[in-house]
Backbone as CSV, one residue per row, in Angstrom:
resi,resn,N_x,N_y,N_z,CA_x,CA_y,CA_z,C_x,C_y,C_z
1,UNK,122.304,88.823,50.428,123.543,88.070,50.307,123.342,86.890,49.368
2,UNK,124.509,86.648,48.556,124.267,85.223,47.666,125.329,84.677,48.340
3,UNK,125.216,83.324,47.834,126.156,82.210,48.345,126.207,80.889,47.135
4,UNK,127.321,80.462,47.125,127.480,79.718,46.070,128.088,78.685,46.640
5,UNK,127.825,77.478,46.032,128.313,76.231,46.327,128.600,75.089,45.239
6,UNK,129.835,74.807,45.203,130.488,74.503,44.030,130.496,72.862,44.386
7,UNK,130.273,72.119,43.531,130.177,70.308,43.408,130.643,70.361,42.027
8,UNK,130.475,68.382,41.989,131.143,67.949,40.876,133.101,67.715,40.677
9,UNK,133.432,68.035,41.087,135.206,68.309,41.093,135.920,66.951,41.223
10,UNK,136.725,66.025,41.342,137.199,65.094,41.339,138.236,64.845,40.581
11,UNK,138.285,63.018,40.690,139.981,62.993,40.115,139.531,61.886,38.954
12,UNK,140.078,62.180,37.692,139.833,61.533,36.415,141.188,61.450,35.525
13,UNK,140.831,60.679,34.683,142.337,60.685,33.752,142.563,61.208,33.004
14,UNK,143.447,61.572,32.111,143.494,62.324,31.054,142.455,62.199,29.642
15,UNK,142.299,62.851,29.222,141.130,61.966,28.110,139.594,62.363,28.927
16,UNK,139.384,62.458,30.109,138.180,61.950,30.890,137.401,63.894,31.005
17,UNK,136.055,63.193,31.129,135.291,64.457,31.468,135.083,64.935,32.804
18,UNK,134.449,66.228,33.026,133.698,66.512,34.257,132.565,67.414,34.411
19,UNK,131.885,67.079,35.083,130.887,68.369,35.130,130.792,69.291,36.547
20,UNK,131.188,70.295,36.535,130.718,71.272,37.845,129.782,71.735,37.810
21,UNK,129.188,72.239,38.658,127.817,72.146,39.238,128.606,73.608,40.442
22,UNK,127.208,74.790,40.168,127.025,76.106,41.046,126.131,76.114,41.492
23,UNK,125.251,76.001,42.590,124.409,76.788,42.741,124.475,77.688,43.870
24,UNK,123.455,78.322,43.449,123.277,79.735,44.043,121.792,80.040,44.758
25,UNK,122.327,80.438,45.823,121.373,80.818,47.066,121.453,82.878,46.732
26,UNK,119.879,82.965,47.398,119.893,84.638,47.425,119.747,85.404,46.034
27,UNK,119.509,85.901,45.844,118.898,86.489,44.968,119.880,86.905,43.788
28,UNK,119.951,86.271,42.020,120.946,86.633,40.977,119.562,86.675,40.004
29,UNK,119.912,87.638,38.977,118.791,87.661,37.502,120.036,87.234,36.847
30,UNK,119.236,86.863,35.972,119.768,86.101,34.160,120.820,87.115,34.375
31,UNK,120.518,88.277,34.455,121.343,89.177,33.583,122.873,89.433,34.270
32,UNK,122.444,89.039,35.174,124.134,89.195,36.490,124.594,87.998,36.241
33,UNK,126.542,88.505,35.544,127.391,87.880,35.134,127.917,86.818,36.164
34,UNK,127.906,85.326,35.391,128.476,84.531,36.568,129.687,84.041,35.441
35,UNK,130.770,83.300,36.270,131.817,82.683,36.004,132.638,81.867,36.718
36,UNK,133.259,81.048,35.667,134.118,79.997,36.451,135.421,80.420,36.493
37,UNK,136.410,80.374,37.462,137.525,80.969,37.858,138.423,79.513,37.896
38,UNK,139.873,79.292,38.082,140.893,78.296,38.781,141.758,78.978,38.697
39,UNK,142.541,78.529,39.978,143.464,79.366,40.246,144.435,77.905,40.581
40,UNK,145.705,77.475,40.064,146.617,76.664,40.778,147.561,77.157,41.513
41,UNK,148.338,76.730,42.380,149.067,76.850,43.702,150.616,78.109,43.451
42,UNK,150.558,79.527,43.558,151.628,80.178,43.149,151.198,80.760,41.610
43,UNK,149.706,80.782,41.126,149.454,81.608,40.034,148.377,82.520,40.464
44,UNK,147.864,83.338,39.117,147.185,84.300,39.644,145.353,83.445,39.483
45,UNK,144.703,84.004,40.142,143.464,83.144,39.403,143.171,83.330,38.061
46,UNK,142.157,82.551,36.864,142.135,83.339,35.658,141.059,82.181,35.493
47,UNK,140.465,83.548,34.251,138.406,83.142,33.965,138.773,81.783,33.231
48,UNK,137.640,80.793,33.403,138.059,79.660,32.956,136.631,80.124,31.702
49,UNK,135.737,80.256,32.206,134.487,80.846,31.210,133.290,81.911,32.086
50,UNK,132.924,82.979,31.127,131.911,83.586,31.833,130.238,83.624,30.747
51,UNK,129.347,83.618,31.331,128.387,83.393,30.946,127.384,85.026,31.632
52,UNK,126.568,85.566,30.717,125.662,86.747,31.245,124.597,86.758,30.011
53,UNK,124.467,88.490,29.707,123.273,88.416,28.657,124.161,88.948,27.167
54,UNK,125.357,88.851,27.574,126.297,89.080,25.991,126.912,87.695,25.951
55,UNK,127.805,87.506,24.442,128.069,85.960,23.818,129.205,86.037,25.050
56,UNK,129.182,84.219,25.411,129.958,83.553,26.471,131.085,83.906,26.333
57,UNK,132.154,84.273,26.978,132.894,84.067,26.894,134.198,82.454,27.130
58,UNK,135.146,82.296,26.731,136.059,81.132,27.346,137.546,81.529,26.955
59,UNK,138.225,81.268,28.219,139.057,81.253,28.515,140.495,80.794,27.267
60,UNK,141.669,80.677,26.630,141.897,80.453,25.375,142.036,78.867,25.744
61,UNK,142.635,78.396,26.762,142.570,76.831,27.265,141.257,76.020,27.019
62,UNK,139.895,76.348,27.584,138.923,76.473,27.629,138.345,76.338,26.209
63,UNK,138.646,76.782,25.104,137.974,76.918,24.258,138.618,75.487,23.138
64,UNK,136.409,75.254,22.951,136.616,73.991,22.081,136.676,72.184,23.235
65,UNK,136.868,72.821,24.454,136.819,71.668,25.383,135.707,71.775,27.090
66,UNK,135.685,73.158,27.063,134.702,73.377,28.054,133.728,73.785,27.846
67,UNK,132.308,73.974,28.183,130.833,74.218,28.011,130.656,74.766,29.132
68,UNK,130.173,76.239,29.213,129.803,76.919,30.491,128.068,76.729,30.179
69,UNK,127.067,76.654,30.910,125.456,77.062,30.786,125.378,77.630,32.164
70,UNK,123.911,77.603,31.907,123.396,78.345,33.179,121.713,78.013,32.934
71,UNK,121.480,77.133,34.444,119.781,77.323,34.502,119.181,78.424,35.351
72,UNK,118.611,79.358,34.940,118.338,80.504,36.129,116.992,80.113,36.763
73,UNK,116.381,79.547,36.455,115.504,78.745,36.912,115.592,78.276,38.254
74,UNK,116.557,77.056,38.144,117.432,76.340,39.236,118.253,77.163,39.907
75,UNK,118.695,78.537,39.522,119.932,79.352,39.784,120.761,78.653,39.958
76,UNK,121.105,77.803,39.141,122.541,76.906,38.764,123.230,76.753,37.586
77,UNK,124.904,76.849,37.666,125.630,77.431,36.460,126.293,75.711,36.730
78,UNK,126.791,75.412,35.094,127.181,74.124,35.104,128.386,74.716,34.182
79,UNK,129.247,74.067,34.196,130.746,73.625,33.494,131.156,72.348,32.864
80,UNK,130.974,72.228,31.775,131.401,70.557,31.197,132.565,70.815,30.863
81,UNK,133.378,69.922,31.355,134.336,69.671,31.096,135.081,68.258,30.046
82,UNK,135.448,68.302,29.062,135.594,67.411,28.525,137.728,67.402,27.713
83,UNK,138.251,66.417,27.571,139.107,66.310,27.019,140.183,66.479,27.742
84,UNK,140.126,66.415,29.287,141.092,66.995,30.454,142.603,67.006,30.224
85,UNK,143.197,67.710,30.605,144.825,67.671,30.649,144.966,67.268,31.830
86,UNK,146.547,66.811,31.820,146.819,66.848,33.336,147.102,68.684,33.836
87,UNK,146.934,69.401,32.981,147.806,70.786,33.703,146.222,71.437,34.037
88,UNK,145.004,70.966,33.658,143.878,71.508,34.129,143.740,70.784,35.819
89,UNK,144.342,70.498,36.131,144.512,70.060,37.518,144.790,71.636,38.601
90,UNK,143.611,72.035,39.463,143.872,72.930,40.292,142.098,72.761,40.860
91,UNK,141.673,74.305,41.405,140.875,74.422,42.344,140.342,75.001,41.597
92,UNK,138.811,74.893,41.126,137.752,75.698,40.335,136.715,76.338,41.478
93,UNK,136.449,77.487,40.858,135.813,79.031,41.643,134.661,79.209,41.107
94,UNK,133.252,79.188,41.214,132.112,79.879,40.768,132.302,81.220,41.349
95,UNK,131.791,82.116,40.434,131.645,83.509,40.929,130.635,83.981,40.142
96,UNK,129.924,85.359,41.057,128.476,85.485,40.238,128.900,87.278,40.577
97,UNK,128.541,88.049,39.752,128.441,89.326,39.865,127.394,90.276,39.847
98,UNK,127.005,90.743,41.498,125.602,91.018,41.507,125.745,92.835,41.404
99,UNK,125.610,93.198,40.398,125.533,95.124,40.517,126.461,95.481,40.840
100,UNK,128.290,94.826,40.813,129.457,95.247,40.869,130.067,94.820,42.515
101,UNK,129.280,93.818,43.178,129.586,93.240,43.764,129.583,91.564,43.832
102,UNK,131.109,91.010,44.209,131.645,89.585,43.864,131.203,88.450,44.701
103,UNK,131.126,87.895,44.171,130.724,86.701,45.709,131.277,85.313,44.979
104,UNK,131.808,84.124,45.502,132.656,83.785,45.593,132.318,82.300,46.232
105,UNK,132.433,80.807,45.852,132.125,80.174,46.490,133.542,79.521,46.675
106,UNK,133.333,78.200,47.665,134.522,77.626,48.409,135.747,77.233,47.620
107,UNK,135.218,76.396,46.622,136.196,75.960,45.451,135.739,74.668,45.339
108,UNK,136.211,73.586,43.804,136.259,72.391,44.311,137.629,71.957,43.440
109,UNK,138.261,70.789,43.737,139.386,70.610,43.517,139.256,69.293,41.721
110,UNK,139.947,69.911,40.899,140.040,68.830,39.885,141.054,68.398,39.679
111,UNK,141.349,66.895,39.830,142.585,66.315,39.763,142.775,65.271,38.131
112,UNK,143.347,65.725,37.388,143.472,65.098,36.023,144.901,64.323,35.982
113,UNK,144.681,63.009,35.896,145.908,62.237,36.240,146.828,61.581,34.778
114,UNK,147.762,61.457,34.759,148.320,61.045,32.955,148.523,59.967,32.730
């Protein structure tokens, strides 16, 4: 079993950065796809960035303002966030994909104020 636990999330202003923070318990290789998900209140969820052993992907919002990495080392995936909107305001999702099975951590909440 893996387990993920998502930090970093908070409330900042427009203009302002953030960094999320994954880590991961139980067993993931480099090569098993992880990603950041948000989903806001009455939408569907959608990839904010994914990171594996092909080029990163990001999200079209995402791109040019967010930084996905990953230490596999640490088995921890980070998210920089920089240049915030207020509409990037919702609940961010680590997810890691182990051999076609999802796992899923709690969420943490980013509040971007104007």
């Amino acid at each position: 079993q893996v387990q993920l636990v998502e930090s970093g999330g908070g409330s900042v202003q427009a203009g302002g950065s953030l960094r999320l923070a994954c880590v991961a318990s139980g067993t993931i290789f480099s090569t098993n796809p992880m990603a950041w998900y948000r989903q806001a209140p009455g939408k569907q969820r959608e990839v904010v960035a994914l990171i594996s052993d092909r080029p990163t992907y990001y999200g079209g919002f995402a791109q040019g303002r967010f930084t996905i990495a990953r230490d596999n080392i640490r088995n921890t995936m980070y998210l920089e966030m920089d240049c915030l909107k207020p509409e990037d305001t919702t609940v961010y999702y680590c997810n890691a994909d182990i051999f076609g099975q999802r796992f899923w951590g709690q969420g943490t909440q980013v509040t971007v104020s104007s």
